[in-house]
N, C-alpha and C positions, 0 to 999 in steps of 0.2 A: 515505507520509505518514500520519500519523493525529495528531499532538498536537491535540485541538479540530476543526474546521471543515477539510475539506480537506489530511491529512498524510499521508505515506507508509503505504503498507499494505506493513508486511514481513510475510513467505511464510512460516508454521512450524508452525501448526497452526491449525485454523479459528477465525478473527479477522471480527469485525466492525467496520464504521468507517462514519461516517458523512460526507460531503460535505454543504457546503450550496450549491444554484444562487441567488445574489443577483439575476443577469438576465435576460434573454430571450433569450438566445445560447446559436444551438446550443451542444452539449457535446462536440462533438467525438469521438463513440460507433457503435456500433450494437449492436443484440442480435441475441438468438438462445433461441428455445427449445428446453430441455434435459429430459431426459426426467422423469415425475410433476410436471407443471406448470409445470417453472421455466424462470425466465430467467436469462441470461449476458449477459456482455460478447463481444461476436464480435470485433469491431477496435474499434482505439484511434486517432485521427488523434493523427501527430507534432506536437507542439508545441500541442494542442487544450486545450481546459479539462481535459475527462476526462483526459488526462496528465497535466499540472499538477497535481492531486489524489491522482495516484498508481495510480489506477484502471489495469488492467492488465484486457488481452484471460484469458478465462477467470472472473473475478471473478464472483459469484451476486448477482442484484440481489433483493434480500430484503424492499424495501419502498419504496413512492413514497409519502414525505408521514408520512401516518398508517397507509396503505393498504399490506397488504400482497400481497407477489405471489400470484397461484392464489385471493385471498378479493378482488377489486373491479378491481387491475391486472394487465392482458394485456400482450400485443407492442403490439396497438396503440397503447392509452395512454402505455404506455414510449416508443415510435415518435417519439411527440410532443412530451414530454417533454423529449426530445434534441433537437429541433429547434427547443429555446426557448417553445413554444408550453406554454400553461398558466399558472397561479399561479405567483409568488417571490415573497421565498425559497422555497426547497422541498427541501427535504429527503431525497436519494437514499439507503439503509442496503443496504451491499452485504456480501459476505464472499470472503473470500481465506484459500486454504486449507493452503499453505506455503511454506516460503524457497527458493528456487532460485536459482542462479546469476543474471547478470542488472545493467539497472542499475534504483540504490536513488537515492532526495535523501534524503541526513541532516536529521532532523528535532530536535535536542537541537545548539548552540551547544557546543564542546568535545569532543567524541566522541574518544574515544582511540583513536588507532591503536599498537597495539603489533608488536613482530616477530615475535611467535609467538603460538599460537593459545593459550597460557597467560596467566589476566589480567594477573599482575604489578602489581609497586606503579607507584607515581607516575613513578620515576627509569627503569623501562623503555618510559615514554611515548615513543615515536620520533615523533610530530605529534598533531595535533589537528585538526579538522574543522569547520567551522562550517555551522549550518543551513543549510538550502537547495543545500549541495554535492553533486554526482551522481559516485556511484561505483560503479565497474566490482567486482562481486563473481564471481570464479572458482570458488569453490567455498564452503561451507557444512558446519560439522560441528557436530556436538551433544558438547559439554564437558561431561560428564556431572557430572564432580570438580568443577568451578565451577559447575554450574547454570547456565550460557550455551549461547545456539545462536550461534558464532560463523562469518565471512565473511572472507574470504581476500579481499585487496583487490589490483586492480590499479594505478587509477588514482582519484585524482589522485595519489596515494604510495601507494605497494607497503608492504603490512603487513598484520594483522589487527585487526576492529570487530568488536564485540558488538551483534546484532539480537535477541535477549531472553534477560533474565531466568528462565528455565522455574519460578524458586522461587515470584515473585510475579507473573510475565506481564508486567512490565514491558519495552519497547521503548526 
């Protein structure tokens, strides 16, 4: 997720995205620190907020608030954080660093699935996809000739979607 406030974070090249916590409920998280200072996502609970947002086990938490990681926030702060404890809104800016197989929620209303990993016009659209739908991607290849990183879908329809743009980083 990444459109605004809490969207999928597709995998392809280091992406930042921001979530926003509105409550006091845990997030559904835990970290982990990774080597020159930083923190990680270690687990994700099924079905948790942090899910919901897209956040994914491995993802770099890059900043709490204003506050970033290694210059005010540690493990423990973060600790808490996830346990609802603190300020909201509050503002988590993490980063994800590529596409991998996996499941994705469509975050864009109409998303094309096609049958081959070539864009094609309008009339080789085999479905369409609406927001918030979770799909099964098998494999991931870079379309050098289109300027797409394209996903091999399994489910909910077998075909292929486009996870960015490489021209303008568009998602």
């Amino acid at each position: 997720k990444k459109h605004g406030v809490g969207s999928l974070c597709f995998r392809y090249e280091a992406v930042r995205f921001t979530v926003l916590a509105k409550t006091a409920a845990p997030m559904g998280m835990s970290f982990a620190e990774i080597p020159l200072n930083r923190l990680a996502v270690r687990a994700v609970e099924p079905g948790g907020w942090a899910e919901q947002q897209g956040i994914r086990v491995g993802d770099e938490v890059l900043a709490v608030g204003a506050q970033r990681v290694g210059s005010g926030v540690g493990l423990g702060e973060l600790i808490k954080v996830a346990q609802g404890k603190g300020q909201r809104p509050l503002a988590l800016t993490l980063a994800c660093k590529e596409d991998n197989p996996g499941s994705y929620t469509i975050v864009h209303d109409g998303s094309a699935v096609t049958p081959t990993i070539a864009l094609g016009s309008d009339s080789d659209v085999i479905g369409t996809l609406k927001a918030g739908t979770m799909v099964e991607v098998k494999a991931v290849v870079n379309n050098e000739k289109e300027q797409r990183i394209r996903a091999r879908i399994s489910q909910p329809k077998e075909g292929w979607i486009s996870l960015l743009n490489t021209q303008n980083g568009k998602r």
